[in-house]
N, C-alpha and C positions, 0 to 999 in steps of 0.2 A: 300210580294209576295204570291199570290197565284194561285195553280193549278187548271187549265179550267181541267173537264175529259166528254167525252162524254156520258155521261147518262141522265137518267129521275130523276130527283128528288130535292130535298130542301134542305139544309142544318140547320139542327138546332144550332144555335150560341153556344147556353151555352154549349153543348159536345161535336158539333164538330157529331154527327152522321148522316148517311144517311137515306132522307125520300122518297120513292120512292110516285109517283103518273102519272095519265095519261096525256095524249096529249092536254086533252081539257082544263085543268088548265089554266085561264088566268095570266098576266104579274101584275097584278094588286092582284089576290090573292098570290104573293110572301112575302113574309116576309123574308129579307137576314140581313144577321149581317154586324157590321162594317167591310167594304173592302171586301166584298161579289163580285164577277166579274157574271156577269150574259149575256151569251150570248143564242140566238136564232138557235138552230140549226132546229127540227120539231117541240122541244118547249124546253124550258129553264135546261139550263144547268149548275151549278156551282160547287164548288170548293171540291177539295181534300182533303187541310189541309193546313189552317194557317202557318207562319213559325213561330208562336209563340208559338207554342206547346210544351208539352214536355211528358215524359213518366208518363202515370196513377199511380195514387198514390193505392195500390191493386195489382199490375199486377206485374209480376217475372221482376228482373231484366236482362237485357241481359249478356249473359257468357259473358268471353271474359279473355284472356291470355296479358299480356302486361311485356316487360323487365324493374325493377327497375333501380335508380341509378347507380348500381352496376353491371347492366345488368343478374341481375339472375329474372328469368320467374316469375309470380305472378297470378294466376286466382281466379276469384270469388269466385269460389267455393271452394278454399283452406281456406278460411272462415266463413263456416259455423259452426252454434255456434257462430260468435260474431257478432255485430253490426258495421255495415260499414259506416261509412263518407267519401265517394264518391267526393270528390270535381272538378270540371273543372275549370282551371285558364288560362287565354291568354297565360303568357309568362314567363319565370324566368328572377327575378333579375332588373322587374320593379314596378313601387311603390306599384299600390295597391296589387299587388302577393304576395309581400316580406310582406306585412302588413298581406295577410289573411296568408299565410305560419307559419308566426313567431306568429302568435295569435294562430294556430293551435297547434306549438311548445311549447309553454307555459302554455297549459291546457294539453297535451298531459298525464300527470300522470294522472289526473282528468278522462280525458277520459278513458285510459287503464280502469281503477278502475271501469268502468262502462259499463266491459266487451264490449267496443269498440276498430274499429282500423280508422286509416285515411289512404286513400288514396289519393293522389292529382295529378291529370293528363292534361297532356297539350302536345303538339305536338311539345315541344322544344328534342333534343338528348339525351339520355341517360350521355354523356358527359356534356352537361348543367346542365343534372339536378345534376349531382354530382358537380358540383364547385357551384352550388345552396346552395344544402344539407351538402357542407363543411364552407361555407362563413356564413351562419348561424345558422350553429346547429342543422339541422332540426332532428330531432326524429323517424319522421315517413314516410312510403315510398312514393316516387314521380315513378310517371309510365310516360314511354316514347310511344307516340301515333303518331309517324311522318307520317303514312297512314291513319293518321283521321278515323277509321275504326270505334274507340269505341265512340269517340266524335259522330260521325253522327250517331250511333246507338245508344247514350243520346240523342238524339236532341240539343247537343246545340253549331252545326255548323251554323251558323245565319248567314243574312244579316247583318251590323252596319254599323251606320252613325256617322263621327265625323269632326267636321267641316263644312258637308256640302258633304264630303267624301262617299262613299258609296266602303265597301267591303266584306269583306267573313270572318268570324272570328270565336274564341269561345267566347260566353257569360257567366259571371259568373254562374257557375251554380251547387248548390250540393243537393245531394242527401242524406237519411238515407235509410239504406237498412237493412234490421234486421234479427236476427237468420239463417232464412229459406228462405235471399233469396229474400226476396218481398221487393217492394218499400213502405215504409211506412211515407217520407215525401219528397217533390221535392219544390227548393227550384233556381227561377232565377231569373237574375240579382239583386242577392245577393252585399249588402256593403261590401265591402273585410274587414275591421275593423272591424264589427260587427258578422261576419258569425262566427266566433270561436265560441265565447262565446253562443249566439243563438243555436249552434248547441250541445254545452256541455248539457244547458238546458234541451235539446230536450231526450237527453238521461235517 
């Protein structure tokens, strides 16, 4: 999906930035990227921003306060100093969850050691995620995001097709966020099997 917005200008595919230019541009010096929408208003108009975006790798991560399992408060910035693994998952206690969950679980020492923490977030109840985090063991904490607040301020509230289905969801999607805060790797529709281990590495 992408957003028509009423202005003058181009869009550059590879970053996604706006290029402004005059009225007398013809239709033919456009150059638009895939699924570029391009309409005529006094002269050509296109898009906002992909919905395959996600947050720049460089750029602060967004605050943001969320209640754990346990329903006790958790924010970013109560983090600083360690290295964050960020992860977004659909849903607890279906397959590929419980596969990245429990791979997360089982490097989890590894990880500590390497002055890292996990976080894993999804818009299931603080209730779920506790009979999640009791059914397998989990180590490290799961956050409850039932107003999608922080997910759509990761970008990775998507469109998905499955089937032939078309809905509204989250995509796998994790993040490294380091010492001071900044995103230093973005990482979507990540293998839920593989994302553990990939992301120990990365440490």
């Amino acid at each position: 999906m992408i957003e028509i917005v009423s202005a003058i200008g181009v869009v550059n595919p590879d970053g996604g930035h706006f290029i402004t230019f005059g009225p007398s541009v013809q239709k033919s010096e456009i150059k638009s990227g895939k699924n570029v929408i391009i309409r005529q208003v006094e002269c050509f108009c296109i898009y906002k921003r992909e919905d395959n975006t996600m947050l720049e790798i460089g750029t602060k991560a967004p605050e943001f306060t969320l209640p754990d399992q346990n329903g006790e408060n958790h924010s970013l910035k109560d983090y600083r100093g360690k290295k964050v693994i960020l992860y977004f998952y659909p849903k607890d206690n279906t397959s590929g969850c419980t596969k990245q969950a429990c791979g997360f679980g089982d490097r989890y020492p590894q990880i500590r050691e390497k002055g890292a923490v996990v976080l894993g977030v999804s818009k299931d109840s603080v209730a779920s995620h506790k009979k999640f985090e009791e059914k397998y063991g989990l180590p490290f904490t799961l956050l409850s995001d039932t107003e999608l607040e922080v997910i759509k301020a990761y970008d990775v509230w998507k469109e998905k097709k499955n089937y032939g289905k078309v809905s509204m969801g989250v995509v796998r999607t994790t993040y490294l966020i380091d010492e001071k805060g900044i995103i230093v790797k973005a990482m979507d529709k990540v293998k839920a099997a593989d994302n553990p281990q990939e992301m120990l590495e990365m440490l």
